[in-house]
Each structure stands twice: as structure tokens, then as C-alpha cells.
C-alpha positions as CSV (number, residue, x, y, z in Angstrom):
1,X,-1.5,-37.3,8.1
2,X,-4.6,-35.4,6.1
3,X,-6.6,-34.0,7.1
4,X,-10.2,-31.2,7.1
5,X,-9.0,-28.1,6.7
6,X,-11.0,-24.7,6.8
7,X,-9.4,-22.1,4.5
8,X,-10.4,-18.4,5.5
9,X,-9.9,-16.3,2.2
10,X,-9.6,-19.5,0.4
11,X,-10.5,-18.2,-2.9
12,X,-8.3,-15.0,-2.7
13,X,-4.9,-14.7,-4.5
14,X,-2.9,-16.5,-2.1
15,X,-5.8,-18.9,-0.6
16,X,-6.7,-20.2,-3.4
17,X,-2.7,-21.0,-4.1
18,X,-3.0,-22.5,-0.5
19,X,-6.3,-24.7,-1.1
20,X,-4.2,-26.0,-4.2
21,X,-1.4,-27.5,-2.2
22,X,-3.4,-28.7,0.9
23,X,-5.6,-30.8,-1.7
24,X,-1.9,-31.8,-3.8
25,X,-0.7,-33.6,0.2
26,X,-4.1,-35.1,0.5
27,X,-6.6,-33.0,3.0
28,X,-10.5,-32.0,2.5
29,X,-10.4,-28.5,2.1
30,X,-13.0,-26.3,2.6
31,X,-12.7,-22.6,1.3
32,X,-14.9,-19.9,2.8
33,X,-15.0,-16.5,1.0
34,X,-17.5,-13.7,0.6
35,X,-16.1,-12.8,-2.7
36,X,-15.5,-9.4,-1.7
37,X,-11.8,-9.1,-3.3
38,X,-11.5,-13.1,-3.9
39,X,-12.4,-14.4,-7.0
40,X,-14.4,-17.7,-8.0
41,X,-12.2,-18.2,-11.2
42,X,-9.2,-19.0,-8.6
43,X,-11.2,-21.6,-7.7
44,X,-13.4,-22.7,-10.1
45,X,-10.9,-25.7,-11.5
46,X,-11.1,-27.4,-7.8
47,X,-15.2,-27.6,-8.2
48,X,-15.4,-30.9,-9.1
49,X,-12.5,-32.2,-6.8
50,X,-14.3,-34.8,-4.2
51,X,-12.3,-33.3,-1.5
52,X,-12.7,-29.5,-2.1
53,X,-16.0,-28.0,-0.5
54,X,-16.7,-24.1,-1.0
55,X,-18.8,-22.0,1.4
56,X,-20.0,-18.5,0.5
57,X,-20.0,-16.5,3.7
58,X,-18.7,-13.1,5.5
59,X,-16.6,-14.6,8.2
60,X,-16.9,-11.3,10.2
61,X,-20.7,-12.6,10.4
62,X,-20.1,-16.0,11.6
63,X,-18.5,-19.3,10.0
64,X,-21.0,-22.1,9.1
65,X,-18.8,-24.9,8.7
66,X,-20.2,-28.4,10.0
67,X,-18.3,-31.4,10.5
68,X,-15.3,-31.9,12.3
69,X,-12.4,-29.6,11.3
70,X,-8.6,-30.1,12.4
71,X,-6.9,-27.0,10.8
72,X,-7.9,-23.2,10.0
73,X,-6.2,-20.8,8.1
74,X,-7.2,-17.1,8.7
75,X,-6.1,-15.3,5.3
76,X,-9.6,-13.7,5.0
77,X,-8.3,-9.8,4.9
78,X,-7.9,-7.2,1.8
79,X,-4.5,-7.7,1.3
80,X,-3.5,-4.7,-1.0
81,X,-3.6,-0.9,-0.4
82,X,-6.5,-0.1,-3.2
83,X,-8.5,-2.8,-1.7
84,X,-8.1,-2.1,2.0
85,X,-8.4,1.6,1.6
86,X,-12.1,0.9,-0.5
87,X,-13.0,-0.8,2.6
88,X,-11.5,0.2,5.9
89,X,-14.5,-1.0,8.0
90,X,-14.7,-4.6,6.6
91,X,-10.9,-4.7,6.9
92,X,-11.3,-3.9,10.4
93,X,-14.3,-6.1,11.1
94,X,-12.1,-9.2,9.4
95,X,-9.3,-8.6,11.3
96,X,-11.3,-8.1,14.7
97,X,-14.3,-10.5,14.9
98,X,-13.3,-12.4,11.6
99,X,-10.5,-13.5,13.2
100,X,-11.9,-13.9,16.7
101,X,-14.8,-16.3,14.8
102,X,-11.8,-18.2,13.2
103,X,-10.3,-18.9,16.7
104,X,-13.4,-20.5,18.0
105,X,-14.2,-22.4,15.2
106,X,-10.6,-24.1,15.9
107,X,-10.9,-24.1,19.7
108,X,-14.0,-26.3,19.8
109,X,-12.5,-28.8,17.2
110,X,-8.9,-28.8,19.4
111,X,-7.3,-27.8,15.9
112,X,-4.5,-25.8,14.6
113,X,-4.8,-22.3,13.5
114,X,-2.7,-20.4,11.4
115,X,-3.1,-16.8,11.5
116,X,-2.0,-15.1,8.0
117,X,-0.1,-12.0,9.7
118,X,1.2,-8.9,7.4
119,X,5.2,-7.2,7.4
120,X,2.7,-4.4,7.5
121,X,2.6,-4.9,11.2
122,X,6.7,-3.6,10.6
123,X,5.0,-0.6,9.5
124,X,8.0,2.2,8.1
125,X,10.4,0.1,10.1
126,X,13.2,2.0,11.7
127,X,15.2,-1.5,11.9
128,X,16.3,-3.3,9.3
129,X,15.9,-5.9,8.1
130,X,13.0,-6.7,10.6
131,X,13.2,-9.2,12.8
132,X,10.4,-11.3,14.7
133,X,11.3,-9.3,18.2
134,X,10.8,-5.9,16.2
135,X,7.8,-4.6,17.5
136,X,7.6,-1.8,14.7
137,X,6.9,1.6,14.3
138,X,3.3,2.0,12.8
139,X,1.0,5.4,12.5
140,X,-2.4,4.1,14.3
141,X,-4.6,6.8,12.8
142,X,-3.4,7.5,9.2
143,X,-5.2,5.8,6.6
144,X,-3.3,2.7,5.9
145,X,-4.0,2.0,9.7
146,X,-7.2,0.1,8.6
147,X,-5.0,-2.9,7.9
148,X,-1.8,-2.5,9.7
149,X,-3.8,-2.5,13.0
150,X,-6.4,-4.6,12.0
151,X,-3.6,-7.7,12.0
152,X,-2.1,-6.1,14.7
153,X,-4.8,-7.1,16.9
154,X,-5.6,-10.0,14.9
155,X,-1.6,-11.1,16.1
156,X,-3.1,-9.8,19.9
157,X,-6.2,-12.0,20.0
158,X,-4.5,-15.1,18.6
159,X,-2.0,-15.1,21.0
160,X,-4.5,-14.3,24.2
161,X,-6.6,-17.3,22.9
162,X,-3.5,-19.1,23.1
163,X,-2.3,-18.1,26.1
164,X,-5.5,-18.0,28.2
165,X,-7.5,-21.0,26.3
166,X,-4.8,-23.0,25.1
167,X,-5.8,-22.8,21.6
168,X,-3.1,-24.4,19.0
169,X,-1.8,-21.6,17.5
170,X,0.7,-19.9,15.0
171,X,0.9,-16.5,13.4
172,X,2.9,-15.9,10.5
173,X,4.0,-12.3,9.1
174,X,4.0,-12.6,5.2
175,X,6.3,-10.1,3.3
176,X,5.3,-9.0,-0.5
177,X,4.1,-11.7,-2.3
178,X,3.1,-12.2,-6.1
179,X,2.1,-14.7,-8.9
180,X,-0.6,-16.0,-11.0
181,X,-3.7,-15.1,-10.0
182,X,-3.1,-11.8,-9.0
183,X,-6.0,-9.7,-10.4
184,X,-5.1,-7.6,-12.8
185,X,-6.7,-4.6,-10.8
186,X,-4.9,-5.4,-7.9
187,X,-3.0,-2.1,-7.2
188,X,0.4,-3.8,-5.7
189,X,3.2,-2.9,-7.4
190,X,4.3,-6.6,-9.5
191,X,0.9,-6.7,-11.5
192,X,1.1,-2.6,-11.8
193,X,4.4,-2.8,-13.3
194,X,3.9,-5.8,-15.2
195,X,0.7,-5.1,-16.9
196,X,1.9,-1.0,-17.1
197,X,4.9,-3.0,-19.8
198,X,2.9,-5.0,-21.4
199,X,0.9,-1.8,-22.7
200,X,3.7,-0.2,-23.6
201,X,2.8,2.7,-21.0
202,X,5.0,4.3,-18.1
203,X,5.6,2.4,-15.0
204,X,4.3,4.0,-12.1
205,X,6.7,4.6,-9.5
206,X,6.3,6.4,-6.2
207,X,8.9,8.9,-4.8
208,X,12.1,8.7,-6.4
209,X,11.8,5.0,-6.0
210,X,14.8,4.2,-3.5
211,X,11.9,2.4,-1.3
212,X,12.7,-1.2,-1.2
213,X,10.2,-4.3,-1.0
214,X,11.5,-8.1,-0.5
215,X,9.4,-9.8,-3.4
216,X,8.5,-14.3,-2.5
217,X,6.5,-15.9,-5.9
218,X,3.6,-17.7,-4.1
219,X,4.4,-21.1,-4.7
220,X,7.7,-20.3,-2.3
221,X,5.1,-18.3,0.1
222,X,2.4,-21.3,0.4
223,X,5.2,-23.6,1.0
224,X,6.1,-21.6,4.3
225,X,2.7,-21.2,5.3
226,X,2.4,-25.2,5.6
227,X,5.7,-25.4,6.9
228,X,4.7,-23.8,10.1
229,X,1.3,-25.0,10.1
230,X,2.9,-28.6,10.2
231,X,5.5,-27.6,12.8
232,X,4.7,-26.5,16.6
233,X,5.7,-23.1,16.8
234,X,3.8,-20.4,17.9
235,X,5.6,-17.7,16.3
236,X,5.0,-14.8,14.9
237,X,7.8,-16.3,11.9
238,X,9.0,-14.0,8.8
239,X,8.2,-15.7,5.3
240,X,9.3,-13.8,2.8
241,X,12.0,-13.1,0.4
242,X,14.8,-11.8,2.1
243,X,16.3,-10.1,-1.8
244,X,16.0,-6.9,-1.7
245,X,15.0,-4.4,-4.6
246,X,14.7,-0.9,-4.9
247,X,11.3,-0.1,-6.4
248,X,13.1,1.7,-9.6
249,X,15.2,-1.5,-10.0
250,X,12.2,-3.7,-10.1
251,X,10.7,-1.1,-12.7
252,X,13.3,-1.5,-14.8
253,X,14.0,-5.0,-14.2
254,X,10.4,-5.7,-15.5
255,X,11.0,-3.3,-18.5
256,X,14.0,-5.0,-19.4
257,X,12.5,-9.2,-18.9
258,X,9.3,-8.1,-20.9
259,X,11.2,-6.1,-23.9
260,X,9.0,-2.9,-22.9
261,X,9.0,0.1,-24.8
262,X,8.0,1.2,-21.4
263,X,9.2,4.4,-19.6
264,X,9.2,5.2,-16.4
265,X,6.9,8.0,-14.3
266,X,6.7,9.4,-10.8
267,X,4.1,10.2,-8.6
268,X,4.5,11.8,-4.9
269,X,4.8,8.8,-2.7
270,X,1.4,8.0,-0.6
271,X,1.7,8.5,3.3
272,X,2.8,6.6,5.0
273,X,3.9,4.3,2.6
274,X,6.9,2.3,4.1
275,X,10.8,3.3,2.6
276,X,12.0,-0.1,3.5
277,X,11.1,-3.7,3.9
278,X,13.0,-7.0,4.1
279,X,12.6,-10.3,6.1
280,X,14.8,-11.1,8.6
281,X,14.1,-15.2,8.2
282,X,16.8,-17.0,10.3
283,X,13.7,-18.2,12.6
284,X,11.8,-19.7,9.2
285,X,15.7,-21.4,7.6
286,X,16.4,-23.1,11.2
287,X,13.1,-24.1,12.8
288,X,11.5,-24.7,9.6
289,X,13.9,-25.5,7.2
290,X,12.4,-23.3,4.8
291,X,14.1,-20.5,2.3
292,X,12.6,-19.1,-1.3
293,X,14.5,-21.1,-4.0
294,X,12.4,-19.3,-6.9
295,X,14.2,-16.2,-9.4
296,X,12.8,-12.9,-9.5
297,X,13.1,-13.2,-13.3
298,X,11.0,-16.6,-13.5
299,X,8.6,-15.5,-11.1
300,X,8.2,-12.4,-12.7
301,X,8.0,-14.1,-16.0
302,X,5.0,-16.3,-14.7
303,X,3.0,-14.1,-13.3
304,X,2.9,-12.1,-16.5
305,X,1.7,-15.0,-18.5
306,X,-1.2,-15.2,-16.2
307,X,-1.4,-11.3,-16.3
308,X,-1.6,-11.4,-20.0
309,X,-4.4,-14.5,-20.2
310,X,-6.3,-13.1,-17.8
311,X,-6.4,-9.2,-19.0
312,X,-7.0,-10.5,-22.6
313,X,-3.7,-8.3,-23.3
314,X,-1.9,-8.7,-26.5
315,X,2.1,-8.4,-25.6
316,X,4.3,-9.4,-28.3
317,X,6.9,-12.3,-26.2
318,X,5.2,-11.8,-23.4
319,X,4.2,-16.0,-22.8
320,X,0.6,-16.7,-22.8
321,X,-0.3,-13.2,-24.7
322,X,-2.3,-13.7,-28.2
323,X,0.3,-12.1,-29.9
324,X,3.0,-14.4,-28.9
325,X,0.7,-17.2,-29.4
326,X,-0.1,-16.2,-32.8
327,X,1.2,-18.2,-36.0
328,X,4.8,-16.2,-37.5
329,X,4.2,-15.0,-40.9
């Protein structure tokens, strides 16, 4: 059944995935951003769709959406470290009163709201891998706190409007996710490494790089997100990828896929930076049916063809690069 559905971050990396899909099943989507790390190009080949409204506004501020509504997302956040650390008070304010505006807006209309949770809340997990009931192990005051606690209360509040106003509700705790539309700039460690081998120069890795992430391409991510949007659970539910990689693996792994003349650096590891993440998803494979199906090597292979378009980079066989579009000869 479609149908009007408010999408918080909508023209962000992963929103703007999201607003795709939700228009693909058939629902009016509108997508409120204030731009401040989402983009217009993610969204600028839905303008003309009849179905797709977009709504410049800070959602800290308030969210001016008329007209009857019957789902919200909440992905309005920074979502990587270089963004979130640029702007710890906005991050805050989002996760705090952006969120809290996001809950009303779906309390008055009796509709569903999804609350885009982080593994961040996990923080340098002592557990693993981590588990819904793992309530984590996370500094408060160092600097990544800006957006670890910021979803932590965000998880907080979504559940107390649950609880005490009966609010439809479901938060989910999304693990390391990439694909197209990653900016270029982004900081997170897929378009680092990937645009780092497409310029030939040395990949940056942290520590000694034995730190693991659990990587999900965003198509596989966005089709969790509506899983559990469509389903009644409250949660909080995992969706991620639970493959593991050392951060030196995925370096070379990405040196190797693109052909990379590429070496490989180090830098001293940034605090508080977590030495271990992976989804525990048995919640997300029984209640929801749902499990990543997509190879790190074609995601990884995508996401540089958008890298390359977008950055203008020339990367002989890297797909999508001039140089690998150009005539032989």
C-alpha cells in the first residue's frame, strides 16, 4: 500500500538512495534537507518525478511539511567523522530536537517512524560481534561523542515517545555503508581508499590497520531500512554486513580490484576510533527476512565508477573514468 512519506536527510548519501526506492514501490516522497552535507545532485534526477516533493529546511528548526503524512524517516545526521567533527553542535542539535521534531510530525499523523540509528552507539565494543542487547562501551566526552551520543539519545527519545505516547516506532543501527553517491570528500574509509588508487597515491591507513569494519553497498542497506519500516518491530535491529575486513585487507583489496600502482601509508590512529565492528544480524535474517546478497568486489567496483564521474578523475580501467572511456589507439 503507498503511501506519503517524509524523508529526513533525504538528499544525503544514503537518503537520497532511500527516496529512490520508496518512489520505485510507488509512495509520494518528500525529502527535507538543509544541504549542509547532502547534496542536490543526489537528487536532482527525481525533480521532475510527480510524486517526489523537496523541502529546503533545518529540521533542528522545525519541519514544514503540510498535508497528511503516513511515514518519516529520521536520517538527517552528519554521518561521517570529518563531517560530524566540522560540526559537533548541529550534530547534536539534529540528533536532539531534530529528531524530537521528527517524532511529532509522525505522532500527529498516527504514522510510522524510522529512526536511522548508528553501530557507533557500539562505540569500541568490548563484545563482538555486537548484538542488539549490547549496550556498548562509548567515551561521552571525547570528540567523536558529538555523534555517538547524539543517536544515543536520539535511540532514548524515540523509544520514550513510544512508550509514553504510543508513537509507531522503529530504530535501526546501520553498520558501515558505501556506494554511489558518496561525495568524493567524504572522509570514510571506501571513497578514501578508492579515490587514494585511482591517483595512484598511498592509501591512508590508520594504526597498523588490524581494526576491522563490516562494509553493506547501499542498495543492500536501503533494502533493510524498508524492511523494517514495513514490518512491526520496534527494535533497535542490526543492518549491516556481517563480513568482516581488516582495514589493511580492504586497502589492499581495493589496490588489487582497481590495478593501483598504489602503496600503502600509516598514520597514528585517531582516538577513540573503534578496533572492531561487525553486525550481529540474526534479529534482521529471522524477523525480517533480510541478509546483504551484494560482493565486496562489485560494490567496490561501483562505487568507484561513480567516484571516478563525479571527481572528474582519469583512472585507466577504472569503469566510468575518461581514460577508460576513451577510444584505444
Amino acid at each position: 500500500m503507498s503511501g506519503r512519506v517524509v524523508v529526513l536527510g533525504g538528499s544525503g548519501f544514503l537518503g537520497s538512495h532511500l527516496c529512490d526506492q520508496l518512489l520505485a514501490r510507488g509512495d509520494e516522497v518528500v525529502c527535507v534537507d538543509d544541504f549542509s552535507t547532502g547534496r542536490r545532485d543526489n537528487v536532482a534526477h527525481l525533480a521532475d518525478h510527480a510524486a517526489f516533493t523537496l523541502l529546503e529546511a533545518d529540521v533542528s528548526v522545525g519541519i514544514p511539511v503540510d498535508g497528511t503524512v503516513s511515514g518519516v524517516f529520521n536520517l538527517a545526521s552528519p554521518a561521517s567523522p570529518p563531517d560530524y567533527l566540522a560540526l559537533p553542535l548541529e550534530t547534536l542539535a539534529v540528533g536532539s530536537e531534530g529528531t524530537r521534531n521528527g517524532l511529532e510530525l509522525a505522532h500527529r499523523h498516527g504514522a510510522r517512524f524510522l529512526m536511522a540509528s548508528t553501530s557507533e552507539v557500539y562505540g569500541d565494543p568490548d563484545v563482538h560481534p555486537q548484538s542488539e542487547s549490547y549496550w556498548g562501551n562509548v567515551n561521552p566526552v571525547g570528540p567523536r561523542s558529538v555523534y555517538d551520543e547524539a543517536k544515543r539519545f536520539s535511540e532514548a527519545l524515540t523509544m520514550a515517545h513510544h512508550r509514553t505516547l504510543g508513537t509507531d516506532t522503529a530504530i535501526v543501527r546501520i553498520f558501515n555503508t558505501y556506494g554511489p553517491r558518496l561525495r568524493p570528500d567524504d572522509g570514510r574509509v571506501v571513497s578514501n581508499f578508492l579515490l587514494q588508487a585511482m591517483r595512484g597515491e598511498p592509501l591512508t591507513v590508520y594504526g597498523d590497520g588490524s581494526q576491522t569494519r563490516s562494509l553493506c553497498y547501499v542498495e543492500d542497506e536501503v533494502r533493510g531500512l524498508l524492511a523494517l519500516f514495513d514490518s512491526a518491530l520496534t527494535g533497535p535491529v542490526n543492518i549491516g554486513n556481517p563480513d568482516e575486513y581488516t582495514v589493511l585487507q580492504l586497502a589492499r583489496t581495493v589496490i588489487d580490484l582497481l590495478g593501483s600502482s598504489s602503496t600503502i601509508g600509516h598514520l597514528p590512529l585517531p582516538t577513540d576510533d573503534p578496533t572492531r565492528r561487525r553486525p550481529d544480524i540474526t534479529v534482521a535474517r529471522a524477523e525480517l527476512g533480510w541478509e546483504p546478497t551484494t560482493s565486496l568486489e562489485d560494490g567496490l567496483s561501483a562505487t568507484a565508477d561513480y567516484l571516478a564521474r563525479d571527481a572528474g578523475i582519469v583512472a585507466p580501467g577504472v569503469p566510468g573514468s575518461a581514460a577508460s572511456e576513451s577510444p584505444a589507439g
